[in-house]
BALOBA-1460 file (C-alpha; in Angstrom, 3 decimals):
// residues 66
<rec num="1" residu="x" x="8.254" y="7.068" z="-15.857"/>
<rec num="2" residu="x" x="5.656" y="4.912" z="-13.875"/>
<rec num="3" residu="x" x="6.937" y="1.291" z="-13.260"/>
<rec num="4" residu="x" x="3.978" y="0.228" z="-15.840"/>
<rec num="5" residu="x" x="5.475" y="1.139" z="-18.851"/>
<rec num="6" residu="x" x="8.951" y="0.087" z="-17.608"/>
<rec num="7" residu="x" x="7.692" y="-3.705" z="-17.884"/>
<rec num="8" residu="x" x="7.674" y="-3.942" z="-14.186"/>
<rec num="9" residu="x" x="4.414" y="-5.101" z="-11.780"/>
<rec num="10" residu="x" x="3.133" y="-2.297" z="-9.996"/>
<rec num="11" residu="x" x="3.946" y="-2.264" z="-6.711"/>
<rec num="12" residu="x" x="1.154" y="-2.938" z="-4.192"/>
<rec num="13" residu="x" x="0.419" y="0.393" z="-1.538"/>
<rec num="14" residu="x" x="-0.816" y="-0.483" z="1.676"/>
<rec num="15" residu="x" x="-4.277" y="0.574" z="2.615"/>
<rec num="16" residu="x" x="-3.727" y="2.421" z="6.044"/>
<rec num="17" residu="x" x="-3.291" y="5.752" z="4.344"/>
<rec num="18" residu="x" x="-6.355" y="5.371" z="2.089"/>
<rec num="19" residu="x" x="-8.511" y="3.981" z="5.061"/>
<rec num="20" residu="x" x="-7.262" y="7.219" z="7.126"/>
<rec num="21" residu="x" x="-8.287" y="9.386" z="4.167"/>
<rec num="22" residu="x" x="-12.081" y="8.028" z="4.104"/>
<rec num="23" residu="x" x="-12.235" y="8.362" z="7.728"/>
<rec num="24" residu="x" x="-11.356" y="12.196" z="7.523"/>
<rec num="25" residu="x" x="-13.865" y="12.917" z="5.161"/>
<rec num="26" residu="x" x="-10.914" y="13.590" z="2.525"/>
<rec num="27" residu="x" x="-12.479" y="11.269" z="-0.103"/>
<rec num="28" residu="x" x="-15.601" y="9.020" z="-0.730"/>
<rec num="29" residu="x" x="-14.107" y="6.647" z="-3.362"/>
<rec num="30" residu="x" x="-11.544" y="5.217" z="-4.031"/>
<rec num="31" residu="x" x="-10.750" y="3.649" z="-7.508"/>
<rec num="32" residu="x" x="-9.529" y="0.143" z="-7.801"/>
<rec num="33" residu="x" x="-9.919" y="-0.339" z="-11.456"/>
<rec num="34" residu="x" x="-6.236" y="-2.253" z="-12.219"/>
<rec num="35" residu="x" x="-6.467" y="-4.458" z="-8.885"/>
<rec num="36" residu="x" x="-9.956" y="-5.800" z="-9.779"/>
<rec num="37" residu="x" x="-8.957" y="-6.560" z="-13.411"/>
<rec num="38" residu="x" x="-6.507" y="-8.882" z="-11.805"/>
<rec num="39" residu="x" x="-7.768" y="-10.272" z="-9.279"/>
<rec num="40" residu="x" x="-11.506" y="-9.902" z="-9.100"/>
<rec num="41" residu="x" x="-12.363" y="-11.193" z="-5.582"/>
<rec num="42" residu="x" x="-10.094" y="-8.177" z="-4.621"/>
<rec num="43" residu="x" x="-12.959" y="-6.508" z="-2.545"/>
<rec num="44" residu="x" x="-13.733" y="-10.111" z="-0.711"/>
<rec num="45" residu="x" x="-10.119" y="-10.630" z="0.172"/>
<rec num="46" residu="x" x="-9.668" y="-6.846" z="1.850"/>
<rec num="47" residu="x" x="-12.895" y="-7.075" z="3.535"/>
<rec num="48" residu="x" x="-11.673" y="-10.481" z="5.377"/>
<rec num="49" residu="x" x="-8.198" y="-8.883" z="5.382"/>
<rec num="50" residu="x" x="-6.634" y="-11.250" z="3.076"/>
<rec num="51" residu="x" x="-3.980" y="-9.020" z="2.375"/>
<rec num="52" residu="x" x="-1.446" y="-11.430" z="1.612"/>
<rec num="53" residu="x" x="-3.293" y="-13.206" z="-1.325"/>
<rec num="54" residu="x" x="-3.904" y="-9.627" z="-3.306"/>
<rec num="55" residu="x" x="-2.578" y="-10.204" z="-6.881"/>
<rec num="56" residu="x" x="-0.161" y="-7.712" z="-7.963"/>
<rec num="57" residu="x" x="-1.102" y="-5.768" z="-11.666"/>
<rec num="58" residu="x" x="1.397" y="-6.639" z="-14.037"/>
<rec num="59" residu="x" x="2.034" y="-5.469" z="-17.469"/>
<rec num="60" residu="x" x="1.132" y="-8.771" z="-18.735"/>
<rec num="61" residu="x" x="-2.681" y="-8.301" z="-17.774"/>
<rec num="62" residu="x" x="-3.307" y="-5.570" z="-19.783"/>
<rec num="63" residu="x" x="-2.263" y="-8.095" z="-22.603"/>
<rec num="64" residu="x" x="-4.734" y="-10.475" z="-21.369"/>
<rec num="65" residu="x" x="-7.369" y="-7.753" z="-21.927"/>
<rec num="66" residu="x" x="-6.823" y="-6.952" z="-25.284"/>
C-alpha cells in the first residue's frame, strides 16, 4: 500500500538516480506532477539546487485541490 493512501507525506527521492538515468539515454522525461502541485517553484529551486526547501506532497494537498 503506497504511503499516500496510508495518510502519510510521500517521502522525497533524491535526484542522483534520475539525473544518471537522463544522462544514459534511459529516459527523456521525467514526471513531476505531485511535487509541482505543491510547491510550484519546484523546477526553480532544483535548478539553483535548493534541495532543502522542496515541499514534501502530503495527503492534505490533494484536499486542497478538490
Amino acid at each position: 500500500m503506497s504511503s499516500l493512501r496510508e495518510g502519510k507525506p510521500a517521502q522525497q527521492a533524491g535526484l542522483d538516480p534520475i539525473v544518471g538515468m537522463i544522462e544514459r539515454g534511459e529516459v527523456d522525461l521525467v514526471a513531476v506532477g505531485r511535487a509541482l502541485l505543491v510547491d510550484p517553484a519546484w523546477a526553480e529551486k532544483v535548478r539553483e539546487g535548493r534541495f532543502g526547501e522542496l515541499l514534501p506532497f502530503t495527503p492534505e494537498a490533494l484536499k486542497k485541490l478538490s
